[in-house]
N, C-alpha and C positions, 0 to 999 in steps of 0.2 A: 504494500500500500504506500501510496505518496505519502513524505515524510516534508515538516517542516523542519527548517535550520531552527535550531535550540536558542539563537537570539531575537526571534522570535516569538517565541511560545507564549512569554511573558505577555505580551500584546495579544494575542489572541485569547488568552482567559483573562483579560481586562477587568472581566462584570466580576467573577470570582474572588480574584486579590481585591478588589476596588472595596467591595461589600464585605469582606471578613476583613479589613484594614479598617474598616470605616467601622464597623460595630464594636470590634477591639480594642478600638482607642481610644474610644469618648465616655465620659460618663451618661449613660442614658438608664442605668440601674440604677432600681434602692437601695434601699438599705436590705432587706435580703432577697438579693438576685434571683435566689434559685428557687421561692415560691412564687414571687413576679412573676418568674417565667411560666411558671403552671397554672398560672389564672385563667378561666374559660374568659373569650375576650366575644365570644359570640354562638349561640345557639341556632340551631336551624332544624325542624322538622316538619315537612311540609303535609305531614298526616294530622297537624293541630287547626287544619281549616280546608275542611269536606269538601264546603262550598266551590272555596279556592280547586281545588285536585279536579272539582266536576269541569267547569269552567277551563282548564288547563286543558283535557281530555278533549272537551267543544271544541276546541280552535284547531286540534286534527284532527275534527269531525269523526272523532269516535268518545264510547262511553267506558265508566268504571264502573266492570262489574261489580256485582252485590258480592258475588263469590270474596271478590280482591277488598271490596270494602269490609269484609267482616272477618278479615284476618291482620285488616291496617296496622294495629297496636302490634303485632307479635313480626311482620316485616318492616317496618320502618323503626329504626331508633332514631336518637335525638342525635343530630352529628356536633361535638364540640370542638370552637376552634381555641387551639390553645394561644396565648402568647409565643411562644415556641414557635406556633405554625406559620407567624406572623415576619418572625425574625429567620424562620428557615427560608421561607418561600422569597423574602427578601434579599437572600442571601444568593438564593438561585437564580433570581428574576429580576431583580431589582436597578439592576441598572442599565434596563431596557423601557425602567416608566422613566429613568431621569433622563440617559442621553437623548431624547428624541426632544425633549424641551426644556426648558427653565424652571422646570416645578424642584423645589424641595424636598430634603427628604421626609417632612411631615407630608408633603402632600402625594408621594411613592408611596408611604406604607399605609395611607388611607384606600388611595385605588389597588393596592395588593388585597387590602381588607377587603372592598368592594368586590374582587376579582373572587376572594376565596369562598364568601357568601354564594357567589353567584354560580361555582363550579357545584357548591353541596347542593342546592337548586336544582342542577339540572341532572346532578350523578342519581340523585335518590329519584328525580321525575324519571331517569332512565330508568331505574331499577324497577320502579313501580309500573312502567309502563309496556314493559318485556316481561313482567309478571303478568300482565293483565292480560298481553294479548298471545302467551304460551309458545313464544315463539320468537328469536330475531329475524329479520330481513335486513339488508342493507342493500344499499345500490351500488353496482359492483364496479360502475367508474370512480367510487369514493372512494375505497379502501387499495392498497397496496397491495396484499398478499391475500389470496384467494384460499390456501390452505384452511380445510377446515370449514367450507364453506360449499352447500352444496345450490344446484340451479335449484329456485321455486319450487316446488313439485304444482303448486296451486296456479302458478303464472309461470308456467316455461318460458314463455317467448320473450318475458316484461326485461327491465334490466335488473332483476332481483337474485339476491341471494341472499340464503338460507342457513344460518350458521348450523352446523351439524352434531346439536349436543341438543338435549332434552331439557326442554327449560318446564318448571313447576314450581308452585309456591311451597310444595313438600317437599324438592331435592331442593331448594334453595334454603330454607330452614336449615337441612341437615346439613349442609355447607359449612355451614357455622357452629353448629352441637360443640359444644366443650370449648371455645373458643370466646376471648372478648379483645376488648380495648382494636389495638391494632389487627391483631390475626384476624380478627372477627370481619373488620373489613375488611381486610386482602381477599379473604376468604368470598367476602358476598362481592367483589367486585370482578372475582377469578369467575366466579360462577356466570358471566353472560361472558365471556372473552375464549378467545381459541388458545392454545397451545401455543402460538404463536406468537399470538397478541402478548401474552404471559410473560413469554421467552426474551420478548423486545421489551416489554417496560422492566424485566431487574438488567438486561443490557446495558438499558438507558444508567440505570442510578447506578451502574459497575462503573460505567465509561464517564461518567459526571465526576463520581468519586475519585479516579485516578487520572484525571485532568486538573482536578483541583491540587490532586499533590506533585504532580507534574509541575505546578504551578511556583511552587516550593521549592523543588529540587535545584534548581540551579545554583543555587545562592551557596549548597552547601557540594559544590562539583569544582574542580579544579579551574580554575579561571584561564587558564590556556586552552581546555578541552572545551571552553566556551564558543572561545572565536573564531568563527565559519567566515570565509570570502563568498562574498553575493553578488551578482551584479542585479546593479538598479536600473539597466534598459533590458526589458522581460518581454520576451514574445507573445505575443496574443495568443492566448488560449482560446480552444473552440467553447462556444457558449454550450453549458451542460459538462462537462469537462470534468470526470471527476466526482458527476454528481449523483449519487445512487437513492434507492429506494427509497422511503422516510421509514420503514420499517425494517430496513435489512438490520440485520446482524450476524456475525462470526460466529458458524456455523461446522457440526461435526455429524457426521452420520453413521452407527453401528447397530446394527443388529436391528435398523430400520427405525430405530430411534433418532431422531435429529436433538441436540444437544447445545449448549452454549459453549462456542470456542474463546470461550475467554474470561477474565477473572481478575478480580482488585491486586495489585502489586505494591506491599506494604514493606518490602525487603526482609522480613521475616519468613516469606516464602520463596520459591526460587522463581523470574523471570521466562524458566522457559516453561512452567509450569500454570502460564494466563495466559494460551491461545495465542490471539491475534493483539493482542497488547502489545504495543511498541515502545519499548520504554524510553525514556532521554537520553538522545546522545551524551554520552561521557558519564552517565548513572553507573553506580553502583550500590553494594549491598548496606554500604557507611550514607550513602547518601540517601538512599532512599527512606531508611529506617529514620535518617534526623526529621526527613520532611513528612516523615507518616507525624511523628513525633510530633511536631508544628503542626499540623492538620488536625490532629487527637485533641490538640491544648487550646485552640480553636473552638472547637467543640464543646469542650468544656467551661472557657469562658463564657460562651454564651448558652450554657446549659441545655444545648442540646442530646447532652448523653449524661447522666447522673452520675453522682457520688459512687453511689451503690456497684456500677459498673465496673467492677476494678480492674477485670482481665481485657484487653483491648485488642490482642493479635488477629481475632476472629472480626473483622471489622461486620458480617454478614449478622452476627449474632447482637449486635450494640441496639440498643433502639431508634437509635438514630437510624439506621439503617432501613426498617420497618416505617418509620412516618417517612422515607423517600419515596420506598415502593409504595406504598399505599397512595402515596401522590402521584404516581407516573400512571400507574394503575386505573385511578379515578380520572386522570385527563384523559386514558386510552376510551377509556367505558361515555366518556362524553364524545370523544370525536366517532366515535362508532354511532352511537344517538344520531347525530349528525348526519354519516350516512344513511341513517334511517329515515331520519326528515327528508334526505335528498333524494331517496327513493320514491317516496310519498311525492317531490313536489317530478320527476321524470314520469311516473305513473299519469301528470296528467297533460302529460305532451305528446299530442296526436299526428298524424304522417301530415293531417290537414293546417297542423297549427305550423309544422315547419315547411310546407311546402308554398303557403300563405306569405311566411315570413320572405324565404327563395323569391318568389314571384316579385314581392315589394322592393326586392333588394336589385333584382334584375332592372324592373323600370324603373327607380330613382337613380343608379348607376346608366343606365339609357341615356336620361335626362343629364345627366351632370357629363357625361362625355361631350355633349352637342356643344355644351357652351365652353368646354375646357382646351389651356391654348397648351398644355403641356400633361399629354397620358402618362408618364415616367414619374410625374411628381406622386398619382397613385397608383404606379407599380410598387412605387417602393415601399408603397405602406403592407404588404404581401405578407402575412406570417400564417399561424396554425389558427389564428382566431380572427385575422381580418383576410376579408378575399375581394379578388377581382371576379366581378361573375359577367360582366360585359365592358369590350374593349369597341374602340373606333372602327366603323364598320368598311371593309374593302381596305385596312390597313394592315400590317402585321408588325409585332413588335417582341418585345422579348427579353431575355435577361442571359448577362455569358460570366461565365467566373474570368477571373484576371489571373494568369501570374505571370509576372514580371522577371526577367534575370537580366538585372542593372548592367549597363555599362561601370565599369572601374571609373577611378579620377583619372586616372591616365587616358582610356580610352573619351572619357567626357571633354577633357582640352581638347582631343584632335576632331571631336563632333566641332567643340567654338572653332577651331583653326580652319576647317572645312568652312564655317557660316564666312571666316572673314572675304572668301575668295568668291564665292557662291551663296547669292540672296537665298535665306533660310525656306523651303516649300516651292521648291522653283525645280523643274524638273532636273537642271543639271545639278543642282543639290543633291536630288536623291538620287540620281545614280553615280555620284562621286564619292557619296556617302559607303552605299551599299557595296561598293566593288571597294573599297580600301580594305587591306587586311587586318588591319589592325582591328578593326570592327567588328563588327559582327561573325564573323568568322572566330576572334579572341574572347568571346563570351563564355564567360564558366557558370555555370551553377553549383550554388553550395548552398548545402542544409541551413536553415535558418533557425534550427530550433535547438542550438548551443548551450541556451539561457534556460532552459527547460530544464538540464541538469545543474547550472552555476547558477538560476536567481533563487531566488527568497523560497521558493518552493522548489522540490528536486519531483518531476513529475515522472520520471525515467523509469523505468527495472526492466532484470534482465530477462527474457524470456525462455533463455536456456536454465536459467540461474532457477523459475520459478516452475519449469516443468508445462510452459504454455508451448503450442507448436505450431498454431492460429495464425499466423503472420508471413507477409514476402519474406521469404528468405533470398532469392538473388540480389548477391549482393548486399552492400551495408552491413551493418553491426546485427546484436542477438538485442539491444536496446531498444523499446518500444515506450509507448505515453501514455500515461493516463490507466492503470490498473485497476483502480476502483473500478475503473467505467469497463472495462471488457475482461478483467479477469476476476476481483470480485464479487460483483453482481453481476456480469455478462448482459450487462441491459444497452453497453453502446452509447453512442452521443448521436443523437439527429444528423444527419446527412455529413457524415464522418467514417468513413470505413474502421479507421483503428491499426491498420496491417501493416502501415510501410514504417520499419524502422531507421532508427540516425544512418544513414549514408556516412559512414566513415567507420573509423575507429573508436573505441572508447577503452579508455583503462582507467579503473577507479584504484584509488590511492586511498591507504590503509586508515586515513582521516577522515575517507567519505567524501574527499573532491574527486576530481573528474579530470585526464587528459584526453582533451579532443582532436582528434585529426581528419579532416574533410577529404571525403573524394568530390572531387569535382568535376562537371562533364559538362561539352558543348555540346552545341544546339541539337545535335544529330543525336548524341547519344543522351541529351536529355529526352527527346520524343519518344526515342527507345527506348527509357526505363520508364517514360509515362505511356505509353501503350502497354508495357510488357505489366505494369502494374493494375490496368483497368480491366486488363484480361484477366488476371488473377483475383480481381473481386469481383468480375462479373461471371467468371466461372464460363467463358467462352472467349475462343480465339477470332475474336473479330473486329479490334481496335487496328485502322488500318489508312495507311494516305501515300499522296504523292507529293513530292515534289515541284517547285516552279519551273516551268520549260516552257516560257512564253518567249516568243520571237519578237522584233520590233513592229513587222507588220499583223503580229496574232497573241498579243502581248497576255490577254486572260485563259494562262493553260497551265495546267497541276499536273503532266502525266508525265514525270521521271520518277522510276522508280528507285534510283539512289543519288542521295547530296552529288556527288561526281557528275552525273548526268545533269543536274540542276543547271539553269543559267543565270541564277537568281545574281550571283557573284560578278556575270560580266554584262549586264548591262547597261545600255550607254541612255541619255536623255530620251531619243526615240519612243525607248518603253514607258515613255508617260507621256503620255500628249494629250491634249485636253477635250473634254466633251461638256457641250454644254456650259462654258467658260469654267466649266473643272476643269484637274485633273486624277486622271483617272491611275488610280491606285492599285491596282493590280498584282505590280512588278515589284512593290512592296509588301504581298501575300509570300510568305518562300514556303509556306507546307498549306495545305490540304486535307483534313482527316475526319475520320468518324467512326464511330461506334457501328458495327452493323447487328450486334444484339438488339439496340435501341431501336434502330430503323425499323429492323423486322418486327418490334410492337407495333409501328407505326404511330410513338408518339402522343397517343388518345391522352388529352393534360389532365382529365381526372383520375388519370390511377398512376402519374409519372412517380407519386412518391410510395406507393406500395413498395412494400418492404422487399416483397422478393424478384419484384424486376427489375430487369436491366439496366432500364433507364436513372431508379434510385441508386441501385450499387454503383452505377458511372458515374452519377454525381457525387456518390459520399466518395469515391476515390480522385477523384481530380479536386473534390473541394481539401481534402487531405492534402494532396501534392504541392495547392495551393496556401497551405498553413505553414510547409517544410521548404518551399524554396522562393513564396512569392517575394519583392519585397515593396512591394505595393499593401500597404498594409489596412489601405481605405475598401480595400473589397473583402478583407475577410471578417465573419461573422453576418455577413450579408446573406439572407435568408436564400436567393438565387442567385444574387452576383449583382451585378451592376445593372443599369436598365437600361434596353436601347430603346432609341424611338424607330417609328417608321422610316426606309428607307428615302423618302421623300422629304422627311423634316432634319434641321441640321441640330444639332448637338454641340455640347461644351465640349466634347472628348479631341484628343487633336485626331487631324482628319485622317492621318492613317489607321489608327485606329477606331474612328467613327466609320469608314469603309469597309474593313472586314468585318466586323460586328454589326452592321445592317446588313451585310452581304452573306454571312454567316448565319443568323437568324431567318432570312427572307429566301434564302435559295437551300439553303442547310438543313436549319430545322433542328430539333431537339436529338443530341447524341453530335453535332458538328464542331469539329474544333479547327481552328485558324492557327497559324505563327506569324506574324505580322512583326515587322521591324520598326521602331520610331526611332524621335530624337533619346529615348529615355531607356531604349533595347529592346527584347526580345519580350512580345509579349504572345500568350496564349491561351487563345478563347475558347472557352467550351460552351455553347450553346446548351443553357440548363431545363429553359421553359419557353415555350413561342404562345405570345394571342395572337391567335389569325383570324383576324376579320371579314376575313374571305372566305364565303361556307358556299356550297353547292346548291344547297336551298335558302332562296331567297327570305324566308323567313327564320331562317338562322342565324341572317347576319350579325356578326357583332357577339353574340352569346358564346361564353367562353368555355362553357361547358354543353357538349348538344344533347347529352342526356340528362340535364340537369341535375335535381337529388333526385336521387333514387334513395327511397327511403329501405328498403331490403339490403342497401349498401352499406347501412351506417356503420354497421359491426365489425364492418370490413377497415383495416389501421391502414390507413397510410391513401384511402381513395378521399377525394375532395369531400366526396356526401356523410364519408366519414368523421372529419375535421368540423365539415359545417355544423353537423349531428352534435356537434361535443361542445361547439363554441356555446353554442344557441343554449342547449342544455345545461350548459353551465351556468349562461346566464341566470337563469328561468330556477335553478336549483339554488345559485347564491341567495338568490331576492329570499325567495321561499324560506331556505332554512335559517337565514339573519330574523326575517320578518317573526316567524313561527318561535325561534328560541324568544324574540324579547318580548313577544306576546306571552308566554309562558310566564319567562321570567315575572314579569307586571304581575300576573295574575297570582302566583303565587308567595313573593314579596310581602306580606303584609304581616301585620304585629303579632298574628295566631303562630305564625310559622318561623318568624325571623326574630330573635333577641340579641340586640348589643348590648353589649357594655363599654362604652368609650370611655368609661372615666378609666380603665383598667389598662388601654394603652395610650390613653393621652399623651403620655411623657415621649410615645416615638409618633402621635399623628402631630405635635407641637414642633418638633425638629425642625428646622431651618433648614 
């Protein structure tokens, strides 16, 4: 897994140190602390007002059984929040109500207060409410992991599922038999949660716990094992990079049990013995033990773990430990609620209500083309939740990824040295330009993604090293990017292949730096390792082109089969002569190429980003090639690349590359790639998406999809009707379940169900 430089780490658990530094060191105790801290500071049972619960029940249009009402008192307890809970949760949380504004910390652990009120609200609504109706559902674009979770049996087709445990007000009782204070809820809140779920929330307060002492650890680590070399100019990482499921966790599988690969590191146990725990560079068993040490005394300042407590090695067995889980626990059991609400509000989204919305969306986008003097300005708004659904009709336009391989500073002077003798875009320009050898011909390409092992995050491992075999191997290193993303959770980054590693050398040094050494390739044998690489993610041999072999008198011709054959090299001004008071660019084309996987889809733009065609894999791999060698660095992270306009409209781009990239789009088409030479080098275009406004039937015009949704398509990942399906429902499910919780909320709120006592924490709501 991707590791931070250890002078860092400090900065990243910011909230942690900020919050135990800050409670530490003030006086905000009495005179005796450690009953202070046990004062109930607030009451909540939402079974002290009937009324209230029926009312709650109305607003998702269902009722409380009499059954559930006439066992209220023996399933609902009274949930107490301690002082304690107030200082913990601020401790965890706490410095996400201050950084975002100028409030105080009186006015942090009021809205903590607020917050913890409102979580007991809605945990025991859940509770009572999955008791009532004998059963969980959730909606299954809500939750993360499906484990444990069966389709509907009542609604196969809806988007529901069905947790696959037996719920009952008699097995929830016995849940708890013998059990109080904390267990008692762990216990009732295990009881509607998967195996899963369970597994992820003590992950969570493992991985919290030993961050926090991570947090500590340096101070007592040899001060030379501190200082890592970084660089502060860092490659753009692909957005999603790294980013994995919100429920994954470090995972072990035996005997068809799945287990928790990992575990608190207090240095009284051994490192290799927590999993996937990574402990701090330069830690050892003297350091870690001092900073458990500090983290324990912590605790005890602020009387989160008793007197009483005296053995502390087993940090699982503290009570401390138990009010964390019991807190992850209860946030799990509401975001779950959640998906239930969000079920309830997709159950009432019909083929007619999003086909309605399509239609609307199609003729207000009609309308807004007529009167607009620039289509590109809304291509570029293009992502998984905004769409083009109609472009300018009899037009085509389209978007091509970039990458760039710069001219040197060397070769840059002899570009100005050329401008002095020859007005710069002037046909004897470009062909004095193009036939100099030093040029274009002298262009290398090299990896770009250096910094990816020397910046501030080392994003690199080896993939011999980790037993992965997934990746190009021609060529380059066994170093690959981004592990999380394709070898812990194997979920991948949007339109990123993942496969092609550093292009060079690498040997890591016993300190955990890095020597890098680049292979580098011209223009010939960079097209050859980007074809040989789109092949191997597209899993077919059909990345394929020619060369420039255009004559003076036939100057637009691509059919040389090898550079040597080319004429690209000796042409004189002839090969540009002008049309239409242009001139005509052609002779500035030097390759040709395309996908013929792609072609043979023929392109259809609502299913280009389905996951298993050709057309998506050619773009996650050129969009890749362009993160490792571009150095154009305004085109990446661009959902399809740059935006061209129609062939007929002119563009900010300079004009040799505004010429291939209209010409590449409108005669190309999606899967076409260009090498085009400017003042700036070698660039190459990959034609990722085309609107073509030019349809066969006249009443197609313009419509950027000709089968528009298809609502049988939604379920389908990666086709348009699919995206559209999720945007919309997204919408329609946020509104809903925001609306529905604070309607709840309101109705249940009231003086039967809710007691404070704010004289009991005044002394931290009065904090400054």
């Amino acid at each position: 897994m991707m590791k931070k430089k250890i002078t860092k780490i400090i900065c990243a658990l910011l909230s942690a140190v900020f919050a135990f530094g800050m409670l530490s060191g003030c006086d905000l105790l009495v005179s005796d602390p450690e009953r202070d801290m046990k004062q109930v500071v607030a009451e909540v049972n939402i079974g002290g007002d009937e009324a209230a619960l029926d009312k709650s029940f109305s607003v998702l249009g269902e009722t409380l059984q009499d059954s559930t009402k006439a066992q209220m008192e023996s399933l609902l307890s009274t949930d107490e929040i301690y002082k304690q809970d107030l200082v913990a949760y601020f401790l965890s949380y706490g410095y996400n109500y201050m950084s975002g504004s100028n409030s105080g910390y009186g006015q942090a652990f009021e809205s903590v207060m607020s917050d913890l009120v409102s979580s007991k609200l809605q945990s025991q609504f859940a509770i009572l409410y999955y008791l009532n109706a004998g059963k969980v559902l959730v909606d299954k674009d809500s939750i993360d992991n499906e484990d444990g979770y069966v389709a509907d049996p009542d609604a196969p087709l809806s988007d529901g599922l069905k947790m696959d445990k037996e719920i009952s007000l008699e097995g929830y009782l016995a849940a708890q038999e013998g059990k109080s204070g904390d267990e008692a809820a762990i216990a009732a809140y295990e009881y509607f949660l998967t195996q899963e779920e369970i597994n992820y929330a003590e992950y969570l307060v493992m991985h919290s716990i030993n961050q926090t002492i991570d947090s500590y650890e340096p101070k007592y680590i040899d001060e030379e094992s501190e200082e890592t070399e970084t660089s502060s100019d860092v490659r753009t990482t692909p957005t999603g990079a790294n980013v994995i499921s919100d429920t994954y966790y470090p995972s072990v599988e035996k005997d068809g049990v799945k287990t928790i690969d990992y575990d608190i590191y207090t240095g009284s146990n051994n490192v290799s013995d927590c999993g996937e725990y990574e402990k701090v560079d330069g830690s050892s068993k003297y350091s870690r033990t001092r900073a458990y040490a500090e983290f324990i005394t912590v605790l005890r300042n602020n009387y989160l773990i008793s007197d009483s407590e005296k053995s502390v090695t087993d940090i699982k067995e503290l009570s401390y430990y138990n009010v964390e889980l019991k807190s992850r626990l209860e946030a799990l059991l509401i975001t779950k609620f959640n998906a239930t609400l969000s079920l309830k509000a997709s159950n009432t989204i019909t083929e007619d209500t999003i086909q309605q919305a399509y239609a609307t969306e199609v003729l207000a986008q009609k309308e807004s083309v007529q009167g607009t003097s620039s289509f590109t300005t809304t291509m570029d708004s293009v992502s998984d939740t905004s769409f083009v659904v109609y472009s300018p009709e009899n037009k085509t336009y389209g978007f091509v990824y970039n990458i760039l391989l710069p001219f040197n500073n060397q070769q840059t002077g002899k570009i100005s040295e050329i401008k002095s003798y020859y007005k710069e875009g002037t046909k004897e320009y470009y062909a004095a330009r193009n036939t100099n050898p030093e040029l274009y011909q002298s262009i290398e390409a090299k990896d770009q993604r250096g910094t990816w092992f020397t910046g501030e995050t080392d994003y690199s491992f080896d993939a011999t090293e980790k037993g992965y075999t997934d990746y190009y191997t021609q060529g380059g290193s066994s170093y690959l990017f981004f592990e999380d993303s394709y070898v812990t959770s194997n979920e991948g980054i949007d339109r990123y292949a993942g496969k092609y590693p550093f292009n060079g050398t690498v040997e890591k040094n016993e300190d955990g730096s890095y020597k890098l050494t680049y292979n580098k390739l011209n223009i010939v044998e960079f097209i050859g390792e980007m074809e040989s690489y789109i092949d191997y993610v597209t899993g077919a041999d059909t990345a394929t082109g020619k060369y420039y072999s255009g004559t003076s008198d036939n100057i637009a011709q691509w059919n040389a089969a090898t550079s040597e054959d080319s004429t690209f090299y000796k042409v004189t001004a002839d090969y540009f002569p002008k049309e239409n008071g242009e001139i005509n660019q052609s002779a500035n084309i030097y390759y040709v190429g395309s996908v013929g996987a792609v072609k043979t889809e023929a392109g259809a733009p609502e299913n280009v980003l389905v996951k298993d065609s050709a057309s998506y894999k050619a773009i996650s791999a050129v969009n890749e090639l362009m993160f490792a060698y571009s150095t154009d660095t305004g085109c990446l992270n661009k959902y399809y690349g740059y935006s061209i306009a129609s062939i007929d409209e002119t563009t900010s781009y300079v004009k040799e590359f505004e010429y291939a990239a209209q010409k590449a789009v409108t005669e190309g088409g999606i899967g076409t790639y260009y090498v085009v030479a400017t003042d700036y080098g070698w660039h190459i275009l990959y034609v990722s998406f085309v609107y073509n406004g030019k349809k066969n039937d006249e009443a197609d015009l313009g419509n950027v999809f000709s089968t528009g949704f298809v609502y049988s398509e939604r379920t389908t990942e990666g086709t348009f009707s699919y995206y559209y399906y999720q945007a919309k429902k997204s919408s329609i499910v946020s509104d809903y379940t925001s609306s529905k919780t604070s309607q709840i909320n309101a109705q249940l709120n009231t003086d039967s169900v809710v007691t404070m006592y704010k004289d009991r924490y005044a002394d931290l709501s009065s904090l400054s």
